[in-house]
KOLPA-254224 format. One record per residue (C-alpha): x, y, z; residue number from 1. Coordinates in pm, whole numbers, plus 50000, padded with zeros to 5 digits. Layout:
N
+-------+-------+-------+-----+
|  east | north |    up | num |
+-------+-------+-------+-----+
|     X |     Y |     Z | NUM |
...
+-------+-------+-------+-----+
# end
This chain:
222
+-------+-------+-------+-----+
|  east | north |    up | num |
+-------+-------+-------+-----+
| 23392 | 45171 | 81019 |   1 |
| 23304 | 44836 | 81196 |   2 |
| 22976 | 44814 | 81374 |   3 |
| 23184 | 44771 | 81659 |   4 |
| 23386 | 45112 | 81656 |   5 |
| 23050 | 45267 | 81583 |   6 |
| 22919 | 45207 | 81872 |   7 |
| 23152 | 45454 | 82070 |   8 |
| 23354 | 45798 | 81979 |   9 |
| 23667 | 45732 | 81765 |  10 |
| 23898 | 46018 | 81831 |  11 |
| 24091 | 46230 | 81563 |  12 |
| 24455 | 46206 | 81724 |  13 |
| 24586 | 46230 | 82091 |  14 |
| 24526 | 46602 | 82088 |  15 |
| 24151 | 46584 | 81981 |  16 |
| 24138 | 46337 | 82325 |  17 |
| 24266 | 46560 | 82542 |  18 |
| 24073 | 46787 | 82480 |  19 |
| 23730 | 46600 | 82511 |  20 |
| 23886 | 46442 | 82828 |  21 |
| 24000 | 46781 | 82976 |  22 |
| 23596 | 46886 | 82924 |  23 |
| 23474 | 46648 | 83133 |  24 |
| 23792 | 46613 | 83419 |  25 |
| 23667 | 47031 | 83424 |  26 |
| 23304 | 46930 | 83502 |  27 |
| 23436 | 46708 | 83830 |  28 |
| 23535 | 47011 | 84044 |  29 |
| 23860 | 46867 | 84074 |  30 |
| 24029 | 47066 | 84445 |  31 |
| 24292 | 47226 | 84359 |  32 |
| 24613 | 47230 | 84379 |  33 |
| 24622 | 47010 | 84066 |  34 |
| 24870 | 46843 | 83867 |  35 |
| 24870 | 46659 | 83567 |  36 |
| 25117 | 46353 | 83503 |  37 |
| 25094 | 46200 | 83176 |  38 |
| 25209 | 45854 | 83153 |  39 |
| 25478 | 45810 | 82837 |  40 |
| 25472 | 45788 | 82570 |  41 |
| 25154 | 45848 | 82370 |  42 |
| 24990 | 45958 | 82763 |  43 |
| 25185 | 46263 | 82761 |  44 |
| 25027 | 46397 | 82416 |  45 |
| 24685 | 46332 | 82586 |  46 |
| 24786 | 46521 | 82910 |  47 |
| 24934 | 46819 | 82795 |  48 |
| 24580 | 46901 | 82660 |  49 |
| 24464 | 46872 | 82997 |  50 |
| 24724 | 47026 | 83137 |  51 |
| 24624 | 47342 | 82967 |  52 |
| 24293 | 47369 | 82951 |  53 |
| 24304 | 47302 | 83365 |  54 |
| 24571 | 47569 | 83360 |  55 |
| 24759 | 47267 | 83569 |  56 |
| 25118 | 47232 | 83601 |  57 |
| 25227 | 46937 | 83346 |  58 |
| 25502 | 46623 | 83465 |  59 |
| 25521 | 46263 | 83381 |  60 |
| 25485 | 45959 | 83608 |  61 |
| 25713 | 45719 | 83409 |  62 |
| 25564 | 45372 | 83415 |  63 |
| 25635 | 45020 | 83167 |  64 |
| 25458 | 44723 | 83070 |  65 |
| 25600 | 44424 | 83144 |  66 |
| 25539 | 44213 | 82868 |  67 |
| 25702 | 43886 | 82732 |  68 |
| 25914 | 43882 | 82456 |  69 |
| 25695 | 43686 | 82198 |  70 |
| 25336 | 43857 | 82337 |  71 |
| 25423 | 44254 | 82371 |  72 |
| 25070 | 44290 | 82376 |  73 |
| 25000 | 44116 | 82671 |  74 |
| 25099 | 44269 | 82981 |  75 |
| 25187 | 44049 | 83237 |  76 |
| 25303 | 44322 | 83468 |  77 |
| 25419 | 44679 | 83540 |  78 |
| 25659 | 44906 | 83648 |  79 |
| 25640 | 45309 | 83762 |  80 |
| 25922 | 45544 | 83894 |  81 |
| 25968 | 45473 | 84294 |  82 |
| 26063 | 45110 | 84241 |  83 |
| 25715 | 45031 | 84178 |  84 |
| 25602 | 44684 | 84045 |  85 |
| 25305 | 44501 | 83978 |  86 |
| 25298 | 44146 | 83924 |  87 |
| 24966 | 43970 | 83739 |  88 |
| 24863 | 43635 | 83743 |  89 |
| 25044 | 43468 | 83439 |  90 |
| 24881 | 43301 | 83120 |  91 |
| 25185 | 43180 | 83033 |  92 |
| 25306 | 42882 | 83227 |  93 |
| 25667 | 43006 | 83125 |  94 |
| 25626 | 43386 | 83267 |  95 |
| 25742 | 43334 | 83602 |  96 |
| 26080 | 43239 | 83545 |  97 |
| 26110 | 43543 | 83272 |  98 |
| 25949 | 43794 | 83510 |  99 |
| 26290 | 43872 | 83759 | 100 |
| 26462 | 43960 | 83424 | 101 |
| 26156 | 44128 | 83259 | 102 |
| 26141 | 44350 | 83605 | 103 |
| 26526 | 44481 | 83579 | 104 |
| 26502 | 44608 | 83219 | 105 |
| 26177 | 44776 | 83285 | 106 |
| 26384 | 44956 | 83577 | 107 |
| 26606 | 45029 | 83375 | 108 |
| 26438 | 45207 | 83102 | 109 |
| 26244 | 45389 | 83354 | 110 |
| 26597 | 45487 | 83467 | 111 |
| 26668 | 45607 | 83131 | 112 |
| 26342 | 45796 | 83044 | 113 |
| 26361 | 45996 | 83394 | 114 |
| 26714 | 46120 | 83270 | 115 |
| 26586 | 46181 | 82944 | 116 |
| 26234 | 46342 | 83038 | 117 |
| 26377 | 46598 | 83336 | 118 |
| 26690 | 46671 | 83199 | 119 |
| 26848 | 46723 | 83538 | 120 |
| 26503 | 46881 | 83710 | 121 |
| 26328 | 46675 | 83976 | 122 |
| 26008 | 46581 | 83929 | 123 |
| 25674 | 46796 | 84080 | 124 |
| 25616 | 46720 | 84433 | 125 |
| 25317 | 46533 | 84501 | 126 |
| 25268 | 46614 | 84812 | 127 |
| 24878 | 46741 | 84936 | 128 |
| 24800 | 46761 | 84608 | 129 |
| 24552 | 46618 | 84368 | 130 |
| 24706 | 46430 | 84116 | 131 |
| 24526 | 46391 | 83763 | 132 |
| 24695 | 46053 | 83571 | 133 |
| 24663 | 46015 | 83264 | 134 |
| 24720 | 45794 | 82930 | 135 |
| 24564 | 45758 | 82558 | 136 |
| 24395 | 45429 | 82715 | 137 |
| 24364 | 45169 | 82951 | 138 |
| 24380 | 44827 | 82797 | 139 |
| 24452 | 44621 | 83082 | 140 |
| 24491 | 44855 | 83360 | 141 |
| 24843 | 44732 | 83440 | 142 |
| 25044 | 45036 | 83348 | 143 |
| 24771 | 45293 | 83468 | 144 |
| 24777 | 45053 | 83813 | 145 |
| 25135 | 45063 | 83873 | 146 |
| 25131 | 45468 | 83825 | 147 |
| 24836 | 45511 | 84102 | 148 |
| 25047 | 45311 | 84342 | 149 |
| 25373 | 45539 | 84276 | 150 |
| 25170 | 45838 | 84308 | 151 |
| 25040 | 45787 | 84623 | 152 |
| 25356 | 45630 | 84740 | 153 |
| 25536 | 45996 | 84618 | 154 |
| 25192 | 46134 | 84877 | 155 |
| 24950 | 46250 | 84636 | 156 |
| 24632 | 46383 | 84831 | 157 |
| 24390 | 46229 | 84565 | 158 |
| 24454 | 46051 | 84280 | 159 |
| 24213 | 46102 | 83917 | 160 |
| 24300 | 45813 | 83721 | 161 |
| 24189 | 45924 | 83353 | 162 |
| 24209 | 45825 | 82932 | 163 |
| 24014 | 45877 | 82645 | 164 |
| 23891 | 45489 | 82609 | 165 |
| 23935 | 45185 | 82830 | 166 |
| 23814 | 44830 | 82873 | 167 |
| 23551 | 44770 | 83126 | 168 |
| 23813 | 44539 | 83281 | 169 |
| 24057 | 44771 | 83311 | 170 |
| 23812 | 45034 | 83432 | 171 |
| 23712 | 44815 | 83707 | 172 |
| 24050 | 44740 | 83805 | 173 |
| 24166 | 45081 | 83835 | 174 |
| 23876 | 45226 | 83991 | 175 |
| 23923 | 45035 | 84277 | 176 |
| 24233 | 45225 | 84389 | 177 |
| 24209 | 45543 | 84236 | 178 |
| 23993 | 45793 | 84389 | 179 |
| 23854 | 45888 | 84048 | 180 |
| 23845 | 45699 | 83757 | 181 |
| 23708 | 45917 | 83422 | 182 |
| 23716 | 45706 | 83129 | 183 |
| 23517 | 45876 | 82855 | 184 |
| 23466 | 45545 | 82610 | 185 |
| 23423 | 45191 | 82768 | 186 |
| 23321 | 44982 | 82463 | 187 |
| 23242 | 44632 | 82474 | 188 |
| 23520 | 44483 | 82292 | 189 |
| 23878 | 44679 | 82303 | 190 |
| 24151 | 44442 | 82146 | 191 |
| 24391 | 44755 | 82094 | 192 |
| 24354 | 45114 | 82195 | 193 |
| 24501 | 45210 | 81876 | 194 |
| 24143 | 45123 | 81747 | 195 |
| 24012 | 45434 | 81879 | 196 |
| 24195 | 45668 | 81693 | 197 |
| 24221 | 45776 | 81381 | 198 |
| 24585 | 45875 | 81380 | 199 |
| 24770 | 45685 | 81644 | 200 |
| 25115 | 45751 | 81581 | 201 |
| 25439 | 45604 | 81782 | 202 |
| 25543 | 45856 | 82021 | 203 |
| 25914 | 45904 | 82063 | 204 |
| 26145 | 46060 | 82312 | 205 |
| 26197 | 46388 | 82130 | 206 |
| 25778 | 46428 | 82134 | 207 |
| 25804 | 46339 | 82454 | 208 |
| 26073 | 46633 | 82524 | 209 |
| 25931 | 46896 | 82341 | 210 |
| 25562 | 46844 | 82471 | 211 |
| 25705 | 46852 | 82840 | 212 |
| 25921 | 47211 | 82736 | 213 |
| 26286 | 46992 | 82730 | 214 |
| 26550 | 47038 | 82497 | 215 |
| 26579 | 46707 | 82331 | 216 |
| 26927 | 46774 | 82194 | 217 |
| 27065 | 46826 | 82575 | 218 |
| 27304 | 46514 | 82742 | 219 |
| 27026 | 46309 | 82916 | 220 |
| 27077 | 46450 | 83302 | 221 |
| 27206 | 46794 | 83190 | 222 |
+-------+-------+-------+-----+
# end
């Protein structure tokens, strides 16, 4: 292990996350009622931890990077369920023109994973309630940004923004519009959150299903 990833807590898998995030989300004296969205793909792994040890109903908020075609690392936006978007300052001289298209097929697999995630149910109302948001990390906030926004457009009382490691950028970012931010790793240098882990495994849709209680084999919308 690099002196680097020394310096703060590597995590086992998604699971062994949650669970050191749901410790300390339990020592905030969170007001109930609570619910716990996890953001998919690899967020939802993290959240249903949470979800049960804060004996908290479990959803998702569905949110996308918006990333250009040659740099999928690099976020140069976001979009969350509601018709949300979020727009950052481009690097890349070319990103503007790209974004209008970028935007509609990140709407449109949002489209897709809400069909796919509910299988015909609506999602948890919001509404006077204290909504906990969470994802396996923040790396530049965009994603985690863009979710805050559609959860208190969709009237959540207070919004907990929360992940098992993030970059102080992203940190600061987000904790200027959540209510709470809980990050429970901040380390100096984060070039990929996947660094953090130990086992960081793609998520897919089926995980996805079967962590949220959805029969994957059922016609998306059924």
């Amino acid at each position: 292990m690099s002196r680097m990833l020394a310096q703060a807590r590597v995590f086992a898998d998604r699971a062994a996350a949650g669970a050191a995030l749901a410790q300390e989300l339990g020592r905030r004296g969170l007001a109930a009622p609570l619910l716990v969205l996890g953001l998919p793909r690899g967020g939802v792994a993290v959240a249903r931890e949470v979800a049960a040890a804060l004996q908290a109903p479990l959803d998702v908020l569905i949110v996308r990077k918006i990333a250009l075609p040659h740099n999928p690392e690099l976020a140069i936006g976001a979009a969350a369920s509601g018709g949300i978007v979020l727009w950052e300052e481009p690097i890349d001289p070319g990103a503007g023109a790209l974004f209008g298209e970028l935007r509609q097929t990140a709407l449109a697999e949002i489209e897709r994973r809400e069909r796919r995630y509910r299988a015909g149910k609506p999602p948890l109302d919001l509404r006077g309630k204290t909504a906990i948001l969470v994802d396996d990390g923040l790396a530049t906030g965009a994603t985690m940004l863009a979710a805050v926004r559609a959860a208190r457009h969709a009237g959540a009382a207070r919004i907990v923004a929360a992940a098992p490691v993030g970059s102080r950028e992203a940190a600061a970012r987000v904790r200027r519009e959540a209510d709470l931010l809980v990050v429970l790793e901040t380390p100096a240098m984060l070039f990929a959150v996947g660094q953090w882990y130990e086992r960081f495994e793609q998520v897919e849709d089926a995980e996805v299903c079967r962590l949220l209680g959805i029969d994957a084999s059922a016609p998306a919308g059924e």
